[in-house]
C-alpha positions as CSV (number, residue, x, y, z in Angstrom):
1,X,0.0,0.0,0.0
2,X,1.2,3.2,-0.9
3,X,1.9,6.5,1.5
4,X,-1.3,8.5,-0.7
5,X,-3.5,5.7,-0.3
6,X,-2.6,5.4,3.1
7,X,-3.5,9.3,3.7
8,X,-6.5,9.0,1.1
9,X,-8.0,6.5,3.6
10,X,-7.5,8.8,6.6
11,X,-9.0,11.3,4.5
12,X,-12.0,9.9,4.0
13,X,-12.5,8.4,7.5
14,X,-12.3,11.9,8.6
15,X,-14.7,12.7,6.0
16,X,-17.4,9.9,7.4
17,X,-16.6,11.2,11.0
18,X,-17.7,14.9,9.6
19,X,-21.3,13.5,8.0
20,X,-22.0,11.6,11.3
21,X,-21.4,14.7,13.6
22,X,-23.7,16.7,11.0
23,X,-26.4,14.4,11.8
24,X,-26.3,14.3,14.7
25,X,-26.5,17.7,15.1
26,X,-29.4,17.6,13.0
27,X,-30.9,15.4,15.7
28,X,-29.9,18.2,18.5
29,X,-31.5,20.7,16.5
30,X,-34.4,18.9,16.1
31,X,-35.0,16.8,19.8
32,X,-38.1,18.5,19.9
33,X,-39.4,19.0,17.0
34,X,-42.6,17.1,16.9
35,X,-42.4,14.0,15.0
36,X,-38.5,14.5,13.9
37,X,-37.4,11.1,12.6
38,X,-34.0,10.7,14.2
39,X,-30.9,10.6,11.4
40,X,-28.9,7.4,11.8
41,X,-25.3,7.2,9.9
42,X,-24.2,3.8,8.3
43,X,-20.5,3.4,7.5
44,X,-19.4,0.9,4.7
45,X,-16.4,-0.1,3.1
46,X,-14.9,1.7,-0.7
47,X,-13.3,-0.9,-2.7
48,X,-10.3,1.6,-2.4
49,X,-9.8,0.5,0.6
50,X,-11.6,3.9,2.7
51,X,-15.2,4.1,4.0
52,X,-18.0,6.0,3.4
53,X,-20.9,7.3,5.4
54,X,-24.8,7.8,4.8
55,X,-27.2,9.1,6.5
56,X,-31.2,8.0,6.4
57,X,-34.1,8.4,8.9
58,X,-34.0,5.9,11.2
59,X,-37.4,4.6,10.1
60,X,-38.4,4.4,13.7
61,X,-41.9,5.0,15.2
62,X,-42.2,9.0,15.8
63,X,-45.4,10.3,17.5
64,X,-47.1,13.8,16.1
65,X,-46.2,15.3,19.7
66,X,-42.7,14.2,20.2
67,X,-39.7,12.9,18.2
68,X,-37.4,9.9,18.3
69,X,-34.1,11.8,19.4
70,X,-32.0,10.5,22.6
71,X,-29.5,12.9,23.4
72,X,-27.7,10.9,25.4
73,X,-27.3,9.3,22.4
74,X,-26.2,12.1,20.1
75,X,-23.6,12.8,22.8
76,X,-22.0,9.6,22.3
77,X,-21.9,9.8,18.7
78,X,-20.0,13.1,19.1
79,X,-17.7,11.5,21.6
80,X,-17.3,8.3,19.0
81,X,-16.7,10.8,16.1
82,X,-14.2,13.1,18.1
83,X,-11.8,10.1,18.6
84,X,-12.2,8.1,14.8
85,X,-11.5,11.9,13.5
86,X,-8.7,12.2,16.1
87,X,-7.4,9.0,15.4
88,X,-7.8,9.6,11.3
89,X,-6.0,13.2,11.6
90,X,-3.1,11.6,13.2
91,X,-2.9,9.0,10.7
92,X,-3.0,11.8,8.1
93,X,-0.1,14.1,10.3
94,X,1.9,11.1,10.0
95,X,1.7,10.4,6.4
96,X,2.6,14.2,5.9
97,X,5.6,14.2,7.9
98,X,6.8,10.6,6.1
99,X,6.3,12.6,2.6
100,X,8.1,15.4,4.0
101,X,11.2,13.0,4.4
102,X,11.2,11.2,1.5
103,X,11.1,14.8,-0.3
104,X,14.1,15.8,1.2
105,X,16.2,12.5,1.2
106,X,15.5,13.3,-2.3
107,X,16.7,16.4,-2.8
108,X,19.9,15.4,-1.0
């Protein structure tokens, strides 16, 4: 595996970990809006070796006067998504600073 599919993966597990916390800010937003439909985010493997995320309603029973949103729940998913992009970003750092060598042992 090369150093740019290495970072490209990184890159688009960061990118996952940014649709998850949009959604569930979406669900914040909406707690209680009367009969939000919580957003859920499903991750799933590229052939290129990254992953991808989607977001759908979660297809849950809402009721007219309340919604489906646990925010204990949201919180969690914020925690989950703070260390995946943490642990992507350093993943990324470190692929910089490796490129960043190999440049210079080559202009040596």
């Amino acid at each position: 595996m090369s150093l740019s599919s290495v970072m490209s993966i990184s890159l688009s597990g960061m990118q996952a970990q940014q649709t998850r916390v949009t959604a569930a800010a979406s669900n914040v937003a909406n707690a209680l809006t009367p009969a939000y439909d919580r957003r859920t985010t499903a991750f799933s493997s590229e052939a290129s070796g990254g992953v991808r995320a989607s977001v759908a309603p979660s297809g849950a029973d809402t009721f007219a006067d309340s919604s489906n949103v646990d925010l204990a729940e949201e919180a969690m998913a914020l925690l989950q998504s703070e260390i995946a992009f943490k642990a992507n970003a350093n993943v990324w750092e470190t692929g910089a600073d490796m490129w960043d060598v190999l440049m210079s042992i080559k202009r040596d």
